[in-house]
N, C-alpha and C positions, 0 to 999 in steps of 0.2 A: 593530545589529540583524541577527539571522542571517537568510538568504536561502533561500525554498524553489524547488523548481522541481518543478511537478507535470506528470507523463507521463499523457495521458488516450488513449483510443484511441474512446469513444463517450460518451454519454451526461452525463457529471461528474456525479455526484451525488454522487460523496464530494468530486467538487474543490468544486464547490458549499458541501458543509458547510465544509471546510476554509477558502473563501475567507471566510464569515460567522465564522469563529473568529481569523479573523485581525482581521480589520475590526473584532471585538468585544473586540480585543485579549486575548481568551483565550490566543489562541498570540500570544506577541511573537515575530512574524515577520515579514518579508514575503515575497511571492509574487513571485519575480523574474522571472516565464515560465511559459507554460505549452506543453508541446511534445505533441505530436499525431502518431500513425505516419497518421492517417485525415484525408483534408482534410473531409471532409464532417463529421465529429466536433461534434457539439450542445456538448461541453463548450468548443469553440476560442468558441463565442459567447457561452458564459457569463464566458469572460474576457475577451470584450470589453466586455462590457458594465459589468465589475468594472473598466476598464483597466488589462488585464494582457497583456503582451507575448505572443503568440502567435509559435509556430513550427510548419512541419509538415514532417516526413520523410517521404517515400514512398522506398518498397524499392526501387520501378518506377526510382530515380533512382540508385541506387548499384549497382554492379559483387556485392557480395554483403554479407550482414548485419553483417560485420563493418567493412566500410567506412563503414556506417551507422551504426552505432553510434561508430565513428571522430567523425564528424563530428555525432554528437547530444554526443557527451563533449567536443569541441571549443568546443562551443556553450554548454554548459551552463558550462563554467571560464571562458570570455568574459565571462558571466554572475556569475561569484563567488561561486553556490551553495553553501549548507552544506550543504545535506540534498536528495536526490532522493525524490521523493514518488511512486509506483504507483497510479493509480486509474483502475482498468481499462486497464489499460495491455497489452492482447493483445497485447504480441507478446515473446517468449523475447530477454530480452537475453546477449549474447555472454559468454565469459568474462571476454573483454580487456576489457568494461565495466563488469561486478565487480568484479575487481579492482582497476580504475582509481579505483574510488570506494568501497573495501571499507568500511565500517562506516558511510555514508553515506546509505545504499536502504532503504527502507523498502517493504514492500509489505502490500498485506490482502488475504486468500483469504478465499472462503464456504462455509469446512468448519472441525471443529476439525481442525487440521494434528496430529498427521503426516495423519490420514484424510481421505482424497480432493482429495491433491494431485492439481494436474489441473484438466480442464474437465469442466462439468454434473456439478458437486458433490453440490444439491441434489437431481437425480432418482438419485444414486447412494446417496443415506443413504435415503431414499423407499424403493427396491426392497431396500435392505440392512433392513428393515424400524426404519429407528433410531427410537428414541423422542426423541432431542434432535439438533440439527444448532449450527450458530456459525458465528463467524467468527475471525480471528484475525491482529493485526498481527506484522509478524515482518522481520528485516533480511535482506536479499537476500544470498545467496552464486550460486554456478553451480546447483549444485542447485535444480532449481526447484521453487517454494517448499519449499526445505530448510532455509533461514536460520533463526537463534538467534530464537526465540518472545517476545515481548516481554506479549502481552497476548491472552486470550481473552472472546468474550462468547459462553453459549449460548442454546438457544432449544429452546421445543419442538416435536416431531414430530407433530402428533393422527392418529389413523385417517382421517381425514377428509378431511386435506390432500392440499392437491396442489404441484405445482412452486413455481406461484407465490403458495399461503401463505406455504413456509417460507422463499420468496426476501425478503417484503414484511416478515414478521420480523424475518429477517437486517437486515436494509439497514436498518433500527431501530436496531438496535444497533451497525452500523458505524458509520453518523454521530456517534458518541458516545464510544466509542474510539479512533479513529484520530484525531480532533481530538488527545483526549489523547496517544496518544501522541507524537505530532510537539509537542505542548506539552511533552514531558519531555524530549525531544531538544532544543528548542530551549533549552530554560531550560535546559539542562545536565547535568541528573538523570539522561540515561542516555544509556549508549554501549553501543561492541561492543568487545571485548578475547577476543583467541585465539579468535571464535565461541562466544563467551558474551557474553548481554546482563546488561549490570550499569543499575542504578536506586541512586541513592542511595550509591553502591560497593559494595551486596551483587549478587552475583550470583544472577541469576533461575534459579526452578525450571525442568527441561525446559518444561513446558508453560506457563511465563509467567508473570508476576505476580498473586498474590491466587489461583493454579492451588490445588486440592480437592489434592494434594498439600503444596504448602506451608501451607497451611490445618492438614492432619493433625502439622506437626511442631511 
């Protein structure tokens, strides 16, 4: 059975779903740890309450980010990890931790990527006047969130809304794709090859699988 290890920095509500997709053996995985840049992090108790190994790094304890993530990548291969999981994981990992783990990292933004990589996603499509906002799972490179697109869900914009409609939306539809995709990762169904995501061994469109581009061919 493959091994995940999820990186939370606040709240888990995707490590939350994740850990109910595990336990419901949707994902045949398990959770081998869960590592934390925040000690105060609500998601370090939701693994405890699951009994899942908890760790936490603070910056405050390492010489600079890249020592840190030295010793999160340390930790994590102690561990026997297949897959590094992002959920909510603020903080910019290093190259040297990309790399170390290339086709490995997973992460979900609450924009359609390419648009409004970055933070406060949602009050940027808001004023961009957009009519639909997403999310979207996608595999880590150095680029932040630059990585090969795996999976999008969208949602819509109303006149009406505000920040936190179209966040409460969003977060609808993360919990339901990001299970998935860490479900095709583990069952084997998809990897990363030269910065393309392949499923099944075709390789995905730019914008992801089941994307209104692949749809049109």
């Amino acid at each position: 059975m493959k091994k995940i290890a999820v990186l939370i920095s606040g709240q888990g509500n995707n490590l939350q779903a994740i850990i109910d997709a595990c336990y419901s053996d949707y994902i045949p995985a398990q959770i081998a740890c869960v590592v934390s840049n925040k000690s105060d992090a609500y998601g370090l108790t939701r693994a405890k309450k699951a009994l899942i190994p908890q760790s936490v790094f603070l910056r405050k304890d390492f010489a600079n980010n890249l020592a840190m993530d030295e010793a999160i990548g340390n930790y994590l291969e102690k561990q026997s990890v297949d897959l590094i999981v992002l959920a909510g994981y603020m903080k910019i990992l290093t190259p040297g931790f990309t790399q170390r783990f290339a086709g490995r990292i997973l992460n979900i933004h609450p924009s359609l990527l390419p648009k409004y990589a970055g933070l406060n996603s949602y009050q940027r499509a808001i004023e961009a006047g957009d009519t639909e906002h997403g999310t979207t799972v996608h595999f880590v490179n150095e680029e932040v969130d630059g990585g090969a697109i795996v999976l999008q869900a969208k949602v819509p914009i109303f006149p009406e809304d505000n920040v936190e409609d179209v966040e409460a939306r969003t977060r609808e539809q993360e919990y339901q794709i990001y299970p998935l995709v860490i479900k095709w990762f583990t069952e084997r169904r998809l990897v990363l090859k030269d910065n393309v995501a392949y499923l099944d061994g075709k390789a995905l469109p730019e914008h992801g699988y089941a994307s209104e581009d692949d749809e049109e061919k």
